[in-house]
C-alpha positions in Angstrom: 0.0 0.0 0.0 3.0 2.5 0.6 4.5 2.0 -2.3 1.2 2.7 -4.1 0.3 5.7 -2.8 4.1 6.8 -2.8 3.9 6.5 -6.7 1.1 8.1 -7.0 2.1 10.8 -5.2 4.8 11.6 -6.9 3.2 11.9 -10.2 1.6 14.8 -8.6 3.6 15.9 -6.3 7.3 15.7 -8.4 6.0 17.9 -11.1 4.7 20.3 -8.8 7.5 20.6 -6.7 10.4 20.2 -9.2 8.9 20.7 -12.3 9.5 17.1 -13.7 8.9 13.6 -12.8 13.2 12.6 -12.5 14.9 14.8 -10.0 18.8 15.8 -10.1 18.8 17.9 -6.9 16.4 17.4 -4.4 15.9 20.9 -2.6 13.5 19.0 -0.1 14.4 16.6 2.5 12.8 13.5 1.9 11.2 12.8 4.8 9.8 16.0 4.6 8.2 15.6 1.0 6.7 11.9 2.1 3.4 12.8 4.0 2.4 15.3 0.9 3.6 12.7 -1.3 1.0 10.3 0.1 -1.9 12.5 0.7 -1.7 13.1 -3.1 -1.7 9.6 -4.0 -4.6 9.4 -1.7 -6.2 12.3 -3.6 -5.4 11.1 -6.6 -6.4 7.1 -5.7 -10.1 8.6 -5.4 -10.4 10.8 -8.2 -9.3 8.0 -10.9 -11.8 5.9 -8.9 -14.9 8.5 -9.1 -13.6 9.3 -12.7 -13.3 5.5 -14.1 -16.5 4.2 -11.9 -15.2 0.7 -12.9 -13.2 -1.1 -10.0 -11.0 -3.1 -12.5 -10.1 -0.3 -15.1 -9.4 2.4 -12.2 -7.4 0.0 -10.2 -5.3 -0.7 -13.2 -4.8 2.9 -14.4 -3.8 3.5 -10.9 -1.2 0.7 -10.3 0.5 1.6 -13.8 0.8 5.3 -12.5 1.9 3.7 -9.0 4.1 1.8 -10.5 6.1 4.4 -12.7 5.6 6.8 -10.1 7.6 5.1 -7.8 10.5 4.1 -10.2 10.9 7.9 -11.0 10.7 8.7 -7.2 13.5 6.3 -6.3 15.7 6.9 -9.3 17.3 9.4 -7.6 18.7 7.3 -5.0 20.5 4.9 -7.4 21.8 7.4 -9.9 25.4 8.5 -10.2 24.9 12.2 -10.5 23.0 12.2 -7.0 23.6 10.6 -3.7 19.8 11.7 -1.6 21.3 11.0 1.8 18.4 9.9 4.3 19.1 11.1 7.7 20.3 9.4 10.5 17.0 8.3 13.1 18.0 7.5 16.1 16.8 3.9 18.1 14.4 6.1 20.1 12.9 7.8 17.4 12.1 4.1 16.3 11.2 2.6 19.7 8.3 5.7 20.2 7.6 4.6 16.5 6.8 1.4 17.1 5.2 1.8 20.5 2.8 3.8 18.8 1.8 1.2 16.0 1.6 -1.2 19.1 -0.6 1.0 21.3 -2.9 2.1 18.3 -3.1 -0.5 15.6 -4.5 -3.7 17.3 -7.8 -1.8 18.5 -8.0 -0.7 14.4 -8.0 -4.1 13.0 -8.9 -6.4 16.1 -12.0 -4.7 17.9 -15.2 -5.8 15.8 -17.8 -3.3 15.0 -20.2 -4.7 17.7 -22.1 -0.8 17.9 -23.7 0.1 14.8 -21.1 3.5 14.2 -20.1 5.3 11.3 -17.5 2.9 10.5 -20.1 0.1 10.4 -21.8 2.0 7.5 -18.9 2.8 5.2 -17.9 -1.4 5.5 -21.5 -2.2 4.3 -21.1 1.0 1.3 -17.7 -1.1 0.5 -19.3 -4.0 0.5 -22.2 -3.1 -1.8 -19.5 -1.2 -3.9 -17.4 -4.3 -4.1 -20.2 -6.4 -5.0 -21.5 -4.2 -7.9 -18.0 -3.6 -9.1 -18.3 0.0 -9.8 -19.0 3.2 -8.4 -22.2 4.2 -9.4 -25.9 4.4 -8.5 -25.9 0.9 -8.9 -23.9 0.3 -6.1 -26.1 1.6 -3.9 
């Protein structure tokens, strides 16, 4: 899932930043470019999806944009003319990391939706989605 949404970020987010999809100098630290890199292929995810309103075709148009995307955003890295150095993290960057995932994940995808909630609605509109293979009145 990163590395889709990472590509299709970038197809955005590289022109609009640098003015092309292969960087020589990045003027950006990378860590810094890598939440509005995936909040565009977010953005971008849904509006191919609302656009296309067939599951299939839209997911294919976006995993060959994903999938270019992401070669051009890591090009940089293995290039001779360019060495993007990634800064050092230290361990306790990572340990707060991962208590957080720890701490916040397992009620996500454990707890089941045993209250009728907001969430419980938008798994039956994917369902019915899903099931009708397109986004459309048809779905529901």
């Amino acid at each position: 899932g990163c590395v889709y949404f990472l590509g299709l970020g970038w197809v955005i987010i590289g022109p609009l930043l640098y003015g092309r999809l292969v960087v020589k100098e990045r003027v950006h630290p990378v860590f810094n470019e890598i939440p509005l890199i995936f909040l565009s292929g977010l953005i971008l995810n849904f509006t191919i999806a609302l656009l296309i309103r067939t599951l299939t075709l839209g997911l294919l148009i976006n995993s060959i944009l994903a999938l270019g995307g992401f070669i051009l955003f890591i090009l940089p890295f293995f290039t001779k003319h360019q060495k993007a150095e990634l800064p050092e993290i230290n361990g306790y960057k990572w340990a707060w990391v991962f208590f957080f995932l720890v701490i916040t994940l397992p009620p996500i995808l454990a707890v089941p939706t045993a209250n009728g909630d907001a969430r419980t609605m938008w798994f039956f509109y994917a369902k019915m989605i899903f099931y009708a293979g397109e986004i459309s009145p048809a779905a529901g």
